[in-house]
N, C-alpha and C positions, 0 to 999 in steps of 0.2 A: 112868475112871482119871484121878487128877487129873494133873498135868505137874510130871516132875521131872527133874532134869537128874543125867546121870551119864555116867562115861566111857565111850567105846565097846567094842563087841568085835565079832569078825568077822562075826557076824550083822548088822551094820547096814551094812555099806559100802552094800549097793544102795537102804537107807531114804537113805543120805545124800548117794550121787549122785543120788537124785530129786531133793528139797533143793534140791542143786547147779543144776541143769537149769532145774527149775522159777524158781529164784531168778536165775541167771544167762544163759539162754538161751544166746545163741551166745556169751558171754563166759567160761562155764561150763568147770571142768578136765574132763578126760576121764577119763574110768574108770580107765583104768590112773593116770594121774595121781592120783588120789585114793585109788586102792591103795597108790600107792608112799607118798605125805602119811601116811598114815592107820600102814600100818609102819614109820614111819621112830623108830627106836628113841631120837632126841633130839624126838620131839614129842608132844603134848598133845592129846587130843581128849575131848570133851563134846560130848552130842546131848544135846537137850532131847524127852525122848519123854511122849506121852499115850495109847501103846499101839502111836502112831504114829510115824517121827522127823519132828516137824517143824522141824527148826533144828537145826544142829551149829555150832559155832567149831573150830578146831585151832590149832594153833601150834605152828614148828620152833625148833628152838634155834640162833642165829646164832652165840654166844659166851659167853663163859664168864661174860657178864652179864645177853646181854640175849636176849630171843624175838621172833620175828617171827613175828607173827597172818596166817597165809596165808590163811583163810577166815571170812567168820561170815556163815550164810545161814539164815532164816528162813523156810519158805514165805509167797507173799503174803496168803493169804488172813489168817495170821497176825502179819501186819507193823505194827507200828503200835501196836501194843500194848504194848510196853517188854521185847519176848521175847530179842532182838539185846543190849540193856544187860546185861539177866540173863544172858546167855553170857558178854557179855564179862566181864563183873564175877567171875562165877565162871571162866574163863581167866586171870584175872588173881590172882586167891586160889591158882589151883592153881603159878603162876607165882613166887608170892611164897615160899608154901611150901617150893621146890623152893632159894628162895635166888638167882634172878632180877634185878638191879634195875631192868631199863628193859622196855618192850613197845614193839615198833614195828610199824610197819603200813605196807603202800599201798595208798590207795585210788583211786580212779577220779575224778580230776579235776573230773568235771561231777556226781559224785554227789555232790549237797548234802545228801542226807538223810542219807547215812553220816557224812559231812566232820562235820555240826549233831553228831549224838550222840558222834561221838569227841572233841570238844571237849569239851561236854557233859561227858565223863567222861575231863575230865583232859589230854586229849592236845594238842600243840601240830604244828604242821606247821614242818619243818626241811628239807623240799627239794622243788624239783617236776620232773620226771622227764618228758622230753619221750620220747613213743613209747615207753612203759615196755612196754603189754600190746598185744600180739600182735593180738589181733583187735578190730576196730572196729567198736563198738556202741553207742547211741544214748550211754553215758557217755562217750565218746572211748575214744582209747589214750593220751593222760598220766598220768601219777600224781603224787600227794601224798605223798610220805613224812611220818610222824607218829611221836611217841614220847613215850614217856609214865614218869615214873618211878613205879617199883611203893614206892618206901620212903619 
């Protein structure tokens, strides 16, 4: 089955807290957490499936302009490959759609690979965010805040 991306439904929570796991180890939301992300009736989600989910993004609605990209995780095996741009790209189509103008995001401080590609595609960094996340993992706990206009 070739790989297409589409929105979720409640059959995939457990494909996309693998995902989660697998992609974020101890940094990873928790199950409920990604129940509650995943219902949360102002946000957005796309898994990227090939029978299998291997990759989802989401995004909550912050305000009446802009979204904030809570997750985009890729399994590794599949990383590398330009799989994470394709989520975003399409989070970011479904964003515009909806009438959105800015995406914002945090990510993880010492995560250069993410930091490269959200520049990459548009986004600049507007704040760093000392002891943002909770558990500490080889990426730290600061964050980058980032944002990016969709128009």
């Amino acid at each position: 089955m070739p790989l297409k991306i589409r929105e979720f439904n409640d059959n995939d929570i457990n494909g996309i807290y693998k995902v989660e796991l697998l992609s974020f180890g101890s940094g990873a939301y928790s199950y409920e957490m990604i129940d509650e992300m995943l219902h949360d009736k102002n946000s957005i989600t796309l898994v990227l499936d090939n029978n299998n989910i291997i990759g989802y993004a989401t995004a909550v609605k912050l305000n009446s302009s802009s979204m904030d990209v809570e997750s985009i995780a890729v399994i590794p095996e599949y990383q590398g490959h330009g799989y994470g741009k394709l989520l975003l790209s399409s989070l970011e189509d479904k964003m515009r759609g909806l009438g959105y103008l800015y995406s914002i995001l945090e990510v993880r401080s010492m995560n250069y690979r993410a930091i490269s590609m959200y520049k990459k595609n548009g986004y600049r960094e507007i704040e760093y965010i000392k002891n943002y996340y909770e558990v500490n993992d080889p990426g730290g706990r600061d964050a980058i805040r980032m944002i990016k206009s969709l128009h």
